[in-house]
N, C-alpha and C positions, 0 to 999 in steps of 0.2 A: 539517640539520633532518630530521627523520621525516618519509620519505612518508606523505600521508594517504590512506586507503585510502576504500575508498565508504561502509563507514559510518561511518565520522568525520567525511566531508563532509555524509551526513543527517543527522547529528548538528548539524553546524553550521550547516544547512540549517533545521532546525525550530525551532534558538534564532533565527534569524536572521528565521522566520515571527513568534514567538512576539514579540521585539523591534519587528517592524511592525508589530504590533496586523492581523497577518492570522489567527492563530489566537485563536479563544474556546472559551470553553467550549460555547459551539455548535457549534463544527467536528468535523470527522471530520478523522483521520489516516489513510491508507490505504499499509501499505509491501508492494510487493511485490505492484499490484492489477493483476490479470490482463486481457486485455482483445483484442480484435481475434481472437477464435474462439483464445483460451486462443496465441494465434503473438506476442503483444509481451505485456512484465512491467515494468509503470511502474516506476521505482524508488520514488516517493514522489508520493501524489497528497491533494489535500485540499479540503473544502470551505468555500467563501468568499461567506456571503448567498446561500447557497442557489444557489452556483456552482460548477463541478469544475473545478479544479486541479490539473493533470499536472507533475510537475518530474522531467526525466531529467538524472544526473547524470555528469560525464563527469572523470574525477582524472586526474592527471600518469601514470596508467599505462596507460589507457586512449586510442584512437583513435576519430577519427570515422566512420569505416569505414560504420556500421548505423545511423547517425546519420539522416538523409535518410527510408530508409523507417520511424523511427521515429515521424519528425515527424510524417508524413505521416500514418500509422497515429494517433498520439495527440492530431490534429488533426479526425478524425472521430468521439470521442468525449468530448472535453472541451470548457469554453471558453473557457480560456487554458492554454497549454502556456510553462512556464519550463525554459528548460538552464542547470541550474548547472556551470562549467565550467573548471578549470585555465587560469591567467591566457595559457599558452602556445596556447591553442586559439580566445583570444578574438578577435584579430584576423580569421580564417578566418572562424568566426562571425559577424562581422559585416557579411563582405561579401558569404558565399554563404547565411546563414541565411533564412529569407521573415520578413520586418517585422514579421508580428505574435505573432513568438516571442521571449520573455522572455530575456534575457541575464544572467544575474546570473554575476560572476567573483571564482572564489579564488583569492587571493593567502596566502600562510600560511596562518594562522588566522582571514582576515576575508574577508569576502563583501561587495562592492559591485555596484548594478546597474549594469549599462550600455548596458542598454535594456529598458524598463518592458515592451512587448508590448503585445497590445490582445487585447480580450475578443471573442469572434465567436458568433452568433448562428446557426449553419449545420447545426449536428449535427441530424444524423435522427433520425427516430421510431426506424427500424430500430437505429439503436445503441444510441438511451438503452433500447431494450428490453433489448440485449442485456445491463443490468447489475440485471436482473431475473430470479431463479429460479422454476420451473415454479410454486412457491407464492404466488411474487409475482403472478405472471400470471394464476392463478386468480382473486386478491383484486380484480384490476383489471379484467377481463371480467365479474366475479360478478353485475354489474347490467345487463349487456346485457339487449335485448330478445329475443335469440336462441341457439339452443341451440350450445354451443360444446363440442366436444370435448379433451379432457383434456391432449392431445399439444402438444409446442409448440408445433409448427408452426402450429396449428390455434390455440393462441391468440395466439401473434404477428397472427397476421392478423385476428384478430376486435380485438386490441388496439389498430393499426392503426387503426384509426378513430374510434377518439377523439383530442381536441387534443390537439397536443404539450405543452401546458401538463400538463395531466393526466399525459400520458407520463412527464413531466419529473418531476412530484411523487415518483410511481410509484416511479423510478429513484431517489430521494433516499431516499424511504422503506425500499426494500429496503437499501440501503447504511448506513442507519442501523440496520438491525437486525443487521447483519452485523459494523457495524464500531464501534457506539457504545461496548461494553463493553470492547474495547482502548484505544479512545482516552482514556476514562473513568481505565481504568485506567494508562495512561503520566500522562498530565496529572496525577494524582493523588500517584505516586509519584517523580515528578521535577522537580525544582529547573529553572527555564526557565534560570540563568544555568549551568548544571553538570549537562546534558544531557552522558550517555558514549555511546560505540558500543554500551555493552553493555545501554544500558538500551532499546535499539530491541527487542531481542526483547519488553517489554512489549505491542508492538503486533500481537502475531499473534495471531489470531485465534483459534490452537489450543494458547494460549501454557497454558490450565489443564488443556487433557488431555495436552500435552507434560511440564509438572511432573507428573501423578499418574501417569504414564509412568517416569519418570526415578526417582521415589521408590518404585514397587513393584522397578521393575528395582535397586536398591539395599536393597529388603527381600530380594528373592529372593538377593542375593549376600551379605547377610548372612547369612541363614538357611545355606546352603550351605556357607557358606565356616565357621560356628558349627559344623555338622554335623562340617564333615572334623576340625575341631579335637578334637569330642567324641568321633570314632571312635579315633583317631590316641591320646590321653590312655585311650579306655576298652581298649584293644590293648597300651598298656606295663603298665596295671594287672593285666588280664589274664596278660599276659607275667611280672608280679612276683610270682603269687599261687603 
């Protein structure tokens, strides 16, 4: 049988969301969301009632090596972390993983859980800032009583002191603006039972300046490559005259 590679596993990963009635058309999909000062790269994260879902995935070629301080790291920003994980890893998993991490194991082509995880209540102000850009931060100080300076720093801290609830919205909202028009657009153009590897690039974020990229660089190589044809034809005629 074909080894499945990582994104055939997020592939069967998001059918497998989309079959538990975890994703809606309310959710976000986030692949490849950066996090813990730009030093860890969720493989797949999402949101659920207005809740962040981290899933790192780990395939039959892959080791648990980084595994530990990943958790670790994606346990102070989410609140619930799932490892989807090659049925050969499970066992390990479950006696040295911490309890309120989500198990879900592949076996071939199918994905069952083998242990649900629990949702935690513990991330910080200072985190869920950190999934706010300088713009967001502005929008969210804008009504303080005091004069706050432009630089992050200087609004993290003034940010700070509003409830974490706020914090929380804050951090939803900025992720919705960043990430709703990917997900908009995967959910759109893909069948939930006949999700491929290939239709993940849908969900990047810079998935339309990467096409109008790829399409100029294929004008310029037509044009060019038109050109040498036209010299090449205007030089035998030349030559015949």
């Amino acid at each position: 049988m074909k080894r499945l590679l990582e994104s055939d596993i997020k592939s069967l990963t998001i059918k497998e969301l989309i079959k538990r009635k975890l994703l809606n058309k309310d959710s976000l999909i986030m692949s490849e969301l950066v996090v813990g000062n730009f030093l860890r790269r969720v493989d797949l994260a999402f949101t659920y009632q207005n809740r962040l879902i981290a899933i790192e995935i780990k395939s039959e070629a892959d080791s648990l090596y980084r595994l530990s301080g990943q958790l670790d790291t994606y346990l102070q920003y989410f609140d619930k972390v799932i490892v989807v994980a090659d049925s050969k890893f499970i066992p390990k998993l479950i006696s040295e993983s911490p309890a309120n991490i989500g198990l879900w194991e592949l076996e071939e082509n199918t994905i069952k859980v083998r242990r649900k995880g629990r949702f935690q209540q513990n991330v910080s102000k200072e985190n869920l800032l950190d999934f706010l850009d300088v713009v967001d931060l502005l929008k969210l100080t804008s009504n303080l009583n005091f004069k706050v300076d432009r630089n992050r720093a200087d609004l993290e801290q003034a940010a700070k002191k509003l409830s974490k609830a706020v914090i929380k919205s804050a951090a939803l909202k900025a992720l919705q603006r960043k990430f709703r028009e990917p997900t908009s657009r995967f959910l759109t153009q893909t069948c939930s039972d006949e999700i491929k590897a290939e239709d993940l690039k849908l969900l990047s974020r810079f998935q339309d300046q990467k096409s109008f990229a790829e399409e100029s660089r294929k004008r310029n190589f037509d044009f060019w490559n038109n050109l040498d044809n036209y010299l090449v034809s205007l030089k035998s005629f030349a030559e015949s005259v």
